[in-house]
C-alpha positions in Angstrom: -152.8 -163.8 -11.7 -155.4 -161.3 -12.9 -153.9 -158.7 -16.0 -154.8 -155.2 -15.6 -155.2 -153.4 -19.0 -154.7 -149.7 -18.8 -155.7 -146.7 -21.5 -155.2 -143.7 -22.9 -152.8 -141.5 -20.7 -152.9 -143.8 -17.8 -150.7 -146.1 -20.1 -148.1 -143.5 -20.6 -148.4 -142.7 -16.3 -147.6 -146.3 -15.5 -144.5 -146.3 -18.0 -145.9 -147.3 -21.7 -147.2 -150.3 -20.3 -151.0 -151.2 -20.8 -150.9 -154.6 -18.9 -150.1 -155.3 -15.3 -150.4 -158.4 -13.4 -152.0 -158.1 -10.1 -152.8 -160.5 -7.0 -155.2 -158.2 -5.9 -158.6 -160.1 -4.3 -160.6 -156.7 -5.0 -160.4 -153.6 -7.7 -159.5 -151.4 -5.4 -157.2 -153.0 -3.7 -155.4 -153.8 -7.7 -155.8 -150.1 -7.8 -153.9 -149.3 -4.7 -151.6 -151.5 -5.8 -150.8 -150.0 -8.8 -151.0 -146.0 -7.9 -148.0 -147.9 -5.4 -146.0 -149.2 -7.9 -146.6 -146.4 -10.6 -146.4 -143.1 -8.4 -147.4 -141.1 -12.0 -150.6 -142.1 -11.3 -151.2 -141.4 -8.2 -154.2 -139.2 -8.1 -155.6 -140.2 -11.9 -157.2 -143.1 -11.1 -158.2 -142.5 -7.4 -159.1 -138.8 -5.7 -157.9 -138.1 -2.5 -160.7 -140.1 -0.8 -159.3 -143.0 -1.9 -162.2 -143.7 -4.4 -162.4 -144.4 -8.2 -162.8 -141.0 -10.0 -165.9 -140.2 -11.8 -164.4 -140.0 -15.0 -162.7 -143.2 -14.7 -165.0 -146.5 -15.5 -163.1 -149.6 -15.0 -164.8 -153.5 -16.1 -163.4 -156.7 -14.8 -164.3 -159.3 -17.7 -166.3 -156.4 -19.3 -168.5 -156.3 -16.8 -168.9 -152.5 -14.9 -166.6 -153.1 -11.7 -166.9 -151.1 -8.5 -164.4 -150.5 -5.5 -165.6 -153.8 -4.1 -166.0 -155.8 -7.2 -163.9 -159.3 -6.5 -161.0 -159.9 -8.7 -160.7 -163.6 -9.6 -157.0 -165.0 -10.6 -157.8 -165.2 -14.7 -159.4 -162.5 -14.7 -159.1 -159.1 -17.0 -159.5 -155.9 -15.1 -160.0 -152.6 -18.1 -159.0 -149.4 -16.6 -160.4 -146.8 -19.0 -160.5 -143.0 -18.9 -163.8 -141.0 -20.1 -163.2 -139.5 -23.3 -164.8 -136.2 -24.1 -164.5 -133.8 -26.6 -166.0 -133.5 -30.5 -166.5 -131.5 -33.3 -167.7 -127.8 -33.0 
């Protein structure tokens, strides 16, 4: 199965646990998958369209994924919030 590797607060959302397996053939559908399992982040990862959010980039085997992107079975899917902020 692919490993879904979540960060930052989306960790915390899906219960203080950065990997999940998933069987998902696409990253949305691994996506789907886990806002279904891990109501918390329901609407972090994916707006109300049904599409990743801007400020989320996600990688499958470090490589910039998309909706469509195909998820192979030993593959590593990153889920990673933007992170903005700095010194004044």
């Amino acid at each position: 199965m692919a490993l879904i590797r979540l960060r930052g607060p989306l960790k915390d959302r899906a219960g203080g646990s950065a990997e999940h397996p998933t069987g998902a053939a696409t990253v949305i559908d691994a996506l789907r998958g886990l806002e279904g399992e891990f109501p918390d982040l329901a609407g972090w990862i994916l707006d109300e369209r049904g599409e990743i959010r801007r400020h989320i980039n996600v990688y499958v085997n470090g490589e910039r994924a998309h909706e469509q992107t195909p998820i192979g079975a030993e593959e590593r899917v990153e889920i990673l919030p933007a992170i903005s902020g700095g010194a004044a």
